[in-house]
N, C-alpha and C positions, 0 to 999 in steps of 0.2 A: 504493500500500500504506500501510495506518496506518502501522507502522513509521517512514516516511519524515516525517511530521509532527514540528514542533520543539513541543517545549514551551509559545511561546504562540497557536500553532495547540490545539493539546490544551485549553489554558485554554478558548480564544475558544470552542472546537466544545460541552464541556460547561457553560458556564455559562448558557445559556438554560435546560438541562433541570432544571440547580439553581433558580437564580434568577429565571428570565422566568415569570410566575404562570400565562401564557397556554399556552407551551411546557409547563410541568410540567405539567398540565391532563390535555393530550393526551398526554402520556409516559404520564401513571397510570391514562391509558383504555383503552389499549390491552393486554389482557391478561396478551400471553405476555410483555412488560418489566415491567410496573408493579412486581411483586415486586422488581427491580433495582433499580428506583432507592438505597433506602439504600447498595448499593454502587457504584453511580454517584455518590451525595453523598463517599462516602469518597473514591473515586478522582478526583473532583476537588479535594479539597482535600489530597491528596498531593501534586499535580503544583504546585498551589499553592502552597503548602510550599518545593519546592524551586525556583519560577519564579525567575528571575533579575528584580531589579524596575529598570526604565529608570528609575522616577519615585523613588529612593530609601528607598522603605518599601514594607514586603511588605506580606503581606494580613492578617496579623492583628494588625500594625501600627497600618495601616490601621481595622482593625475597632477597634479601643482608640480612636484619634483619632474616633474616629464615636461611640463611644459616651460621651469625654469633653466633646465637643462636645454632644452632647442633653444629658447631666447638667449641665454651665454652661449651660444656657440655660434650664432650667430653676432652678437655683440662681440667675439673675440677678432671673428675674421674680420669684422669690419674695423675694429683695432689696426688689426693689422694691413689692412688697405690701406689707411688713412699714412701710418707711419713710413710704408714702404714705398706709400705714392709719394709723401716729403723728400724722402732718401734718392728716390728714381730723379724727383724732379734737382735737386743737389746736384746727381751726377752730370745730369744734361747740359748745368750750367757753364760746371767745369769742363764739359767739351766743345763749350763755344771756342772758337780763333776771333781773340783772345780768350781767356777764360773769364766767363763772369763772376769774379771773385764777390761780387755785391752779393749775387743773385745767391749762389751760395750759401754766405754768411746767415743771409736771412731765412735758408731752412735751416741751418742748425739752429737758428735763435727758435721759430717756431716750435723744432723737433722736441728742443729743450722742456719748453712751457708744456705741451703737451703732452709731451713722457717725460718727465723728469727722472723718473725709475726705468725707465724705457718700457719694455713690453712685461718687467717681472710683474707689471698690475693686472695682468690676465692670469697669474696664477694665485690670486687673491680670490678671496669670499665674492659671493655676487653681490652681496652687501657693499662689500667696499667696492666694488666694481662701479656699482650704480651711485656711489659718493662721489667716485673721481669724476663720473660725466659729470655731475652735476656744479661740480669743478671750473670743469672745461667751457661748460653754457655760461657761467658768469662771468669767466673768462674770456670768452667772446664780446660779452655784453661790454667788458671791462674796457677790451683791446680790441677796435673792428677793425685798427690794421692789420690784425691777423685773419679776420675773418676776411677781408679784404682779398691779404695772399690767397688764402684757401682757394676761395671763387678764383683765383687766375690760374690756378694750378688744373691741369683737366682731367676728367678722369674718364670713366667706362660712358660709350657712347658719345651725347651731347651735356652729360653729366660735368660736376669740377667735386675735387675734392671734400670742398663745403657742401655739398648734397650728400657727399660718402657720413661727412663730421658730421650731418646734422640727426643721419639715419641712425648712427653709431651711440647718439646723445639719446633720440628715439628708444633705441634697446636698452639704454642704461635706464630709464624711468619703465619700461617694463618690468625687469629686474626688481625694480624695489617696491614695485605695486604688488609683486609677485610675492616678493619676501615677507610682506607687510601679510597678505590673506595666509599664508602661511605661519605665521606667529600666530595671527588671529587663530584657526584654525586647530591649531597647536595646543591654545587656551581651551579652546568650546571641549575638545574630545578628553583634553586629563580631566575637568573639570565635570562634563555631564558625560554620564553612566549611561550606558542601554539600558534603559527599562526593560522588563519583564514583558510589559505589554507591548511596547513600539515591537520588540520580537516573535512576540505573536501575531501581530498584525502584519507583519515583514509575509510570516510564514502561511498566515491565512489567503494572503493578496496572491502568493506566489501560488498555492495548489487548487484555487481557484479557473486561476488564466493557464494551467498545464493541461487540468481535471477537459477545460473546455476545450484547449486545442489533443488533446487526446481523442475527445471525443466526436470531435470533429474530423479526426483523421478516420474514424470507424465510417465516415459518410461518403468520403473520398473516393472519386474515380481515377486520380493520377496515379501516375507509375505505381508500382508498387516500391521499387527501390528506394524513390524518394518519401513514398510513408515511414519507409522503416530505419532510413537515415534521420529522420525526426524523430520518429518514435519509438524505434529499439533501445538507445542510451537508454530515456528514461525508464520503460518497462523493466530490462535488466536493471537496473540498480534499484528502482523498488522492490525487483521483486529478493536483491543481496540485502534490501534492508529491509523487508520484513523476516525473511528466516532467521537476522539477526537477532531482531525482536523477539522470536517464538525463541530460540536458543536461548535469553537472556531471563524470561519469563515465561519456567516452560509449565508454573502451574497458571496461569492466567491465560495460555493456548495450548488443549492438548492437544496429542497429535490424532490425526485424522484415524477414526475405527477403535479411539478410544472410548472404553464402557463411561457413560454420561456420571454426573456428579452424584446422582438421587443412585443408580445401581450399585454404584461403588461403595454408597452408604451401607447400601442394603447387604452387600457381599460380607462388610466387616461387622455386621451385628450380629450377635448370638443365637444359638438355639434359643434363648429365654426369651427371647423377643418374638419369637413367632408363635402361633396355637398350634399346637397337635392338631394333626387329622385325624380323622374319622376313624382311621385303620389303626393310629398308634394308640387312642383311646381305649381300645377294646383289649381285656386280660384274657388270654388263652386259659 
């Protein structure tokens, strides 16, 4: 019985129809579910919600560090565009006839201002990350003849390096909006406990919207293959967690072709409990 499924059973069985592109595919083919799904999306990210997590962070946790991680990695490259378009643009000057020694000078002065540590602030916190753009925008604001240079320096396309700085300044304030929902975040889950209830309500909502696309798969004219790529996982594992259940509690299910509770009574009570017949009454 679904019933019997723990929570990251529930997880494991719905996250392919979410998440695997190949499984959703064939969920959305099939007619009499397809409509389900958005409440299959819901109910699994209820039981989600309240899974108990082994590895220390939940899932949306989880989704924050995933999404602060592609925003640093993208804020580092563009780190590194900006410095090594300064550096590129250095060299060019120096191969002018003559060399423009002016021209030069004024990227290293920029370079300076800009990294002062050079590139070792891409192996900082994204906290400090997103401090030092926030640095460097003042520092614009401070100095527009650097902003100045920037815009002369050119970069990819019809872009200049000041479009790279400002996209680079962009990611550093993601970065900290990022870091900031994540402390938030951080607080709500040490702080508020699963309820009792929110978990049964996680597990009510969840064997609801299965019970129906189960059922709805018993209506179904498509493939059979694809019935049973939806609906074998879950049958099997209800049916590993009910015999779990009958093994664990084997007086509350007996097993099938067992004598019922009222006979068993009856087998262990005495001669003294029953009247003599007819036949044992009589003295020879």
């Amino acid at each position: 019985m679904l019933k019997h499924l723990n929570l990251d059973e529930m997880v494991a069985l719905l996250s392919p129809w979410v998440d695997d592109p190949k499984q959703r595919k064939v969920f959305l083919s099939i007619p009499e579910i397809a409509a389900l799904h958005p409440r299959v999306v819901e109910a699994h990210e209820a039981v989600l919600a309240v899974q108990p997590s082994s590895g220390g962070a939940s899932s949306k946790m989880r989704a924050l560090i995933a999404k602060s991680n592609e925003v640093d990695r993208c804020h580092d490259h563009l780190a590194r565009a900006v410095s090594y378009g300064i550096d590129a643009h250095r060299e060019l000057c120096l191969a002018e006839e003559p060399a423009d020694s002016a021209g030069a000078a004024r990227c290293e002065l920029v370079q300076k201002k800009l990294f002062p540590g050079g590139l070792s602030i891409l192996n900082a916190s994204p906290l400090a990350e997103a401090g030092n753009t926030t640095r460097i925008a003042r520092l614009l604001e401070d100095e527009p003849d650097i902003a100045d240079f920037l815009r002369s320096v050119p970069a990819r396309g019809k872009a200049s390096l000041l479009d790279v700085v400002k996209r680079w300044l962009g990611k550093g304030r993601e970065l900290q909006t990022l870091e900031r929902a994540r402390t938030e975040l951080e607080a709500t889950e040490t702080t508020t406990p699963v309820s009792r209830t929110t978990i049964q309500s996680a597990r009510s909502q969840w064997f609801k919207i299965v019970s129906l696309v189960l059922s709805n798969l018993e209506m179904s004219r498509s493939p059979a293959r694809d019935i049973e790529i939806i609906r074998g996982p879950v049958l099997r594992a209800s049916g590993r967690a009910s015999k779990r259940y009958v093994s664990s509690k084997p007086e509350e299910a007996p097993q099938e072709g067992a004598p019922p509770e009222e006979a068993v009574d009856s087998a262990a009570s005495g001669p003294d409990d029953t009247e003599p017949s007819e036949d044992e009454g009589e003295v020879s």
